[in-house]
C-alpha positions as CSV (number, residue, x, y, z in Angstrom):
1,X,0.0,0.0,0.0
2,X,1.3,7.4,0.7
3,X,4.4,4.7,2.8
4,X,2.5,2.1,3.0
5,X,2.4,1.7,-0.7
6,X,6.1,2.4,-1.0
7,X,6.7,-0.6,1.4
8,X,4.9,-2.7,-0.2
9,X,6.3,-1.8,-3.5
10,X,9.6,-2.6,-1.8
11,X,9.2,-6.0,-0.3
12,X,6.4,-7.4,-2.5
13,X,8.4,-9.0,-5.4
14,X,10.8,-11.0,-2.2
15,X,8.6,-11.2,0.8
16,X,6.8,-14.5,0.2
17,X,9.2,-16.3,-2.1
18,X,12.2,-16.0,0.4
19,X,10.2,-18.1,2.5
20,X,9.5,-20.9,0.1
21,X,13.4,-21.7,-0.8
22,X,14.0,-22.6,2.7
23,X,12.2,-25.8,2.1
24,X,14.8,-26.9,-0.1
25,X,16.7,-29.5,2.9
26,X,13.0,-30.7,4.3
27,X,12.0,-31.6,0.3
28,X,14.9,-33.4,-0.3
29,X,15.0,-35.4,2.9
30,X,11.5,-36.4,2.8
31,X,11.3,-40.4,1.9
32,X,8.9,-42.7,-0.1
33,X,8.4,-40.0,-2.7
34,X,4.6,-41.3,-3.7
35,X,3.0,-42.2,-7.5
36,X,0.0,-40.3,-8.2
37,X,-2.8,-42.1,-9.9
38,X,-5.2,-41.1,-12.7
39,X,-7.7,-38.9,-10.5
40,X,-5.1,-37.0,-8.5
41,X,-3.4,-36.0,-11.8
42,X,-6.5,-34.9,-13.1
43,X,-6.9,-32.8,-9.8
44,X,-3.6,-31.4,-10.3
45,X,-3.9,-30.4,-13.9
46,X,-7.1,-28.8,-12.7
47,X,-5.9,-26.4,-9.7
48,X,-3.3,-25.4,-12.0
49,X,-5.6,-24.6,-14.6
50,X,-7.8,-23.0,-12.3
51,X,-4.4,-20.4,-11.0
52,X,-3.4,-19.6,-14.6
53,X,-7.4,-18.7,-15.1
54,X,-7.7,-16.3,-12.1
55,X,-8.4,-12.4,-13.6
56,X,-6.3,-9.9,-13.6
57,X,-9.6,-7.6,-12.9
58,X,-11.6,-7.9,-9.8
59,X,-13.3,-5.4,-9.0
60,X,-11.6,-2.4,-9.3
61,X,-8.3,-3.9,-8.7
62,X,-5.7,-4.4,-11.0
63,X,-3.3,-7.6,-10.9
64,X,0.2,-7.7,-12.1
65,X,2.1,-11.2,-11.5
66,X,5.2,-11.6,-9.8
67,X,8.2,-13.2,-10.7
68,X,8.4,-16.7,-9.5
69,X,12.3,-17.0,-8.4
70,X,14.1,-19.6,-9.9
71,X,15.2,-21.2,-6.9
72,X,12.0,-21.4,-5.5
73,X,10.7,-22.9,-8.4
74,X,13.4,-25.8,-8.2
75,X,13.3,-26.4,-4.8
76,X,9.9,-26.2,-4.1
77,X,8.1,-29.0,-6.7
78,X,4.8,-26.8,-6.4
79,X,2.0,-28.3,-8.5
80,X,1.0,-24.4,-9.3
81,X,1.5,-21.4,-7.8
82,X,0.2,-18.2,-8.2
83,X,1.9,-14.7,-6.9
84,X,0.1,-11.7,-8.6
85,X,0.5,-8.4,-6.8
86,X,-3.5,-6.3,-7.1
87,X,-4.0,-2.6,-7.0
88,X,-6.6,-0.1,-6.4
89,X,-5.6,2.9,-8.9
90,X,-3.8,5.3,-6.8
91,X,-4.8,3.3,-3.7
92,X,-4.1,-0.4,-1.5
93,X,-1.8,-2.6,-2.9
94,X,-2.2,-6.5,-1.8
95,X,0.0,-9.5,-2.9
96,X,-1.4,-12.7,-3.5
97,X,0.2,-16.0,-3.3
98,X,-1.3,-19.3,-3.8
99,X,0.8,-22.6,-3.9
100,X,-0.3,-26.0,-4.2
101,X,1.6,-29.1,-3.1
102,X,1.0,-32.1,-5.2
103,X,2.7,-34.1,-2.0
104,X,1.2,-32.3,1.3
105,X,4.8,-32.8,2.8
106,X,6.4,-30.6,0.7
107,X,4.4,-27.7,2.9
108,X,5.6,-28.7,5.8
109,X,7.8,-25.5,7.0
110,X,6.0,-23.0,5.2
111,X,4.7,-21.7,8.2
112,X,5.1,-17.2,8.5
113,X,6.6,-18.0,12.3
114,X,9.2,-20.1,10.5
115,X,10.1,-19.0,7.4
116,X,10.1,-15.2,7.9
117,X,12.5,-15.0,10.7
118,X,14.7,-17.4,8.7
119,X,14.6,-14.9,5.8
120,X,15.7,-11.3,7.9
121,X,12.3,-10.8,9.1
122,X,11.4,-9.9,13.2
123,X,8.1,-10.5,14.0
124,X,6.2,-8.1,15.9
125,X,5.4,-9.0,19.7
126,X,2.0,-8.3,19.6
127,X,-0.4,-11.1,19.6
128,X,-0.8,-12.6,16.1
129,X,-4.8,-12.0,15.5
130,X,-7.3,-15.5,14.6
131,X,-10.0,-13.7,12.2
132,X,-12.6,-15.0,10.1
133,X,-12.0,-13.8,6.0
134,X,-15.1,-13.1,4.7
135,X,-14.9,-14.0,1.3
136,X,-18.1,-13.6,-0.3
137,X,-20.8,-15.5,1.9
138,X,-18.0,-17.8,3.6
139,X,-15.7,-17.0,6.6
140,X,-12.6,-18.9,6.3
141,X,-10.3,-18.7,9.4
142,X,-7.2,-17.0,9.0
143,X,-4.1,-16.1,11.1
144,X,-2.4,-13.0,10.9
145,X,1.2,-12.1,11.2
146,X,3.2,-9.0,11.3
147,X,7.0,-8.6,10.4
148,X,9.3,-6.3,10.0
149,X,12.4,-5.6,8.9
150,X,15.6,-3.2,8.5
151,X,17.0,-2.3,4.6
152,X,20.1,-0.6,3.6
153,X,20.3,3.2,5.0
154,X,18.2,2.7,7.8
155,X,14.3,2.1,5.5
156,X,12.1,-0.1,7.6
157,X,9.6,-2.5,6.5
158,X,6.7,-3.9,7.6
159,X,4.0,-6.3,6.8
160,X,0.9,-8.0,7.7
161,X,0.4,-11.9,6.1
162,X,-3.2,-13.4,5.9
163,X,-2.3,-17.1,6.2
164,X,-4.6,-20.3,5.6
165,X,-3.8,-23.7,4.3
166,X,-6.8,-25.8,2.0
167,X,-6.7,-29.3,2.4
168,X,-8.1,-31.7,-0.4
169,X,-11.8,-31.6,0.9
170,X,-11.9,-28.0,1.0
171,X,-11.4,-27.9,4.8
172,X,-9.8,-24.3,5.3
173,X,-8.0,-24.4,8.6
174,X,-4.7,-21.6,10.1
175,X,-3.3,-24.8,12.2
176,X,0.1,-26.1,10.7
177,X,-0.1,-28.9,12.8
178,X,-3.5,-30.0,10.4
179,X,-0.8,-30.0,7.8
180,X,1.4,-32.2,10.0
181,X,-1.0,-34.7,10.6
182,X,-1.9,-34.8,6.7
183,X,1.6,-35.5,6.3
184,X,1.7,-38.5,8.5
185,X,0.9,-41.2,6.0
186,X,1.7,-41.3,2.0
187,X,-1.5,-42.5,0.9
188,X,-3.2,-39.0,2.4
189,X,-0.1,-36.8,1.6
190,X,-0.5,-37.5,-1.6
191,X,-3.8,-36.0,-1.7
192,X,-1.6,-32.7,-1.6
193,X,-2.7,-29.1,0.1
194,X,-2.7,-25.1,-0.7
195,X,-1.6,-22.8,1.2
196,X,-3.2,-19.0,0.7
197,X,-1.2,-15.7,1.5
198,X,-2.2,-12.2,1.1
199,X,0.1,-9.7,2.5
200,X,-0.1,-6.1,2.9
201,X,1.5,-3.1,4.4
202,X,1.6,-3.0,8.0
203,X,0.4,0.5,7.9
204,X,-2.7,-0.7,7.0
205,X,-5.0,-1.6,9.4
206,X,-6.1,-5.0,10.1
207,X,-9.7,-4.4,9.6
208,X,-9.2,-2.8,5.9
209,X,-6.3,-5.1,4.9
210,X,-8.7,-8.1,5.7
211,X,-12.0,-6.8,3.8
212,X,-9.5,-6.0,0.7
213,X,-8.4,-9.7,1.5
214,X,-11.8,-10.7,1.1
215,X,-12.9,-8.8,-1.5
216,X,-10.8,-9.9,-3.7
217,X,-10.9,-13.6,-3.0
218,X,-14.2,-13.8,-3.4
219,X,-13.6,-12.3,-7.1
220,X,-12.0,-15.5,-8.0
221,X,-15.3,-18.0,-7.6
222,X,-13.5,-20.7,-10.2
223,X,-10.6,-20.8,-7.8
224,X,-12.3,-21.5,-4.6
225,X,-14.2,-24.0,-6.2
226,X,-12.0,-25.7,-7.7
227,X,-9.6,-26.1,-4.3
228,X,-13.2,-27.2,-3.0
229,X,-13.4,-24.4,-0.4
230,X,-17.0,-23.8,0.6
231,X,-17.3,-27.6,0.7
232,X,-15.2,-28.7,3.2
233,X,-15.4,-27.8,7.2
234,X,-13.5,-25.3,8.5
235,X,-10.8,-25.6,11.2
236,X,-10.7,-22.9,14.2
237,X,-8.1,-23.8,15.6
């Protein structure tokens, strides 16, 4: 997202992708990589179809993708991703990254607490916030975390990630340790699991950030749907 856009602007291209290379020793260590039948490569093909459909117009915002960085691309083995920054002419500025694991292992990690302090991140002290997203007619549950950091000459940055992970019947749930359990045995790993981040400048408020959030979710219908969302539980933990 005025500063908050010009922080954004600054740490939007980097901020989520730094995160996703550290997975590179945990994907490469994990054993009994598994075979994927018929149906769950039709499933695949079909989330990543769905990503490469979402519109660049919702709404009055205005999506740009983002660079996926190589490394990340390499190290990760993501079924699809999807990292498109959106913009309100002359106004907020959200990124949006969705990944899909074809293996639900390959996720473990990915966690803000994690990966961010791993990447030159501090998170902020305050209590991370447990909201409900309302996307459309839905509430998914949602954790939020703030980080900052320091750049060259003294510039400070900070955001605020919207995190939620989408396991294969749709069940949304902000609990890594559903992710863990998923993880647990090949046979349901294999089923794979999404992960959704939107992140925004700190300077934003939570209550703004998180109806943007919403809004523009629920702008991509075909998505949603086709990670089953709406037809799963969801978890509050």
């Amino acid at each position: 997202m005025t500063r908050s856009l010009a922080i954004v602007r600054k740490v939007s291209g980097t901020a989520p992708w730094v995160t996703l290379v550290l997975l590179v020793a945990l994907s490469y260590r994990l054993p009994n990589r598994v075979a994927f039948d018929g149906a769950s490569a039709r499933h695949q093909a079909q989330i990543a179809a769905a990503m490469q459909a979402v519109p660049f117009f919702v709404a009055d915002w205005i999506g740009e993708d983002e660079a996926v960085p190589r490394e990340a691309q390499k190290l990760l083995r993501p079924n699809a991703t999807l990292s498109r920054r959106y913009q309100r002419p002359g106004g907020m500025k959200l990124h949006l990254l969705v990944v899909h694991c074809s293996d639900a292992r390959d996720m473990i990690g990915h966690y803000p607490p994690i990966c961010y302090p791993s990447s030159g991140w501090v998170r902020v002290e305050a209590p991370d916030a447990d909201i409900q997203l309302a996307v459309g007619e839905q509430r998914l549950p949602v954790r939020t975390y703030v980080f900052r950091r320091v750049r060259e000459h003294g510039v400070e940055e900070a955001i605020r990630v919207f995190n939620a992970f989408v396991l294969p019947d749709g069940t949304v749930t902000r609990d890594i340790d559903d992710i863990n359990r998923q993880s647990e045995r090949l046979a349901v790993s294999a089923q794979g699991v999404a992960q959704v981040q939107i992140i925004s400048a700190a300077g934003v408020s939570r209550e703004e950030a998180s109806a943007a959030a919403g809004e523009l979710l629920a702008g991509m219908p075909a998505l949603l749907e086709t990670l089953g969302i709406g037809q799963g539980a969801t978890h509050e933990a």
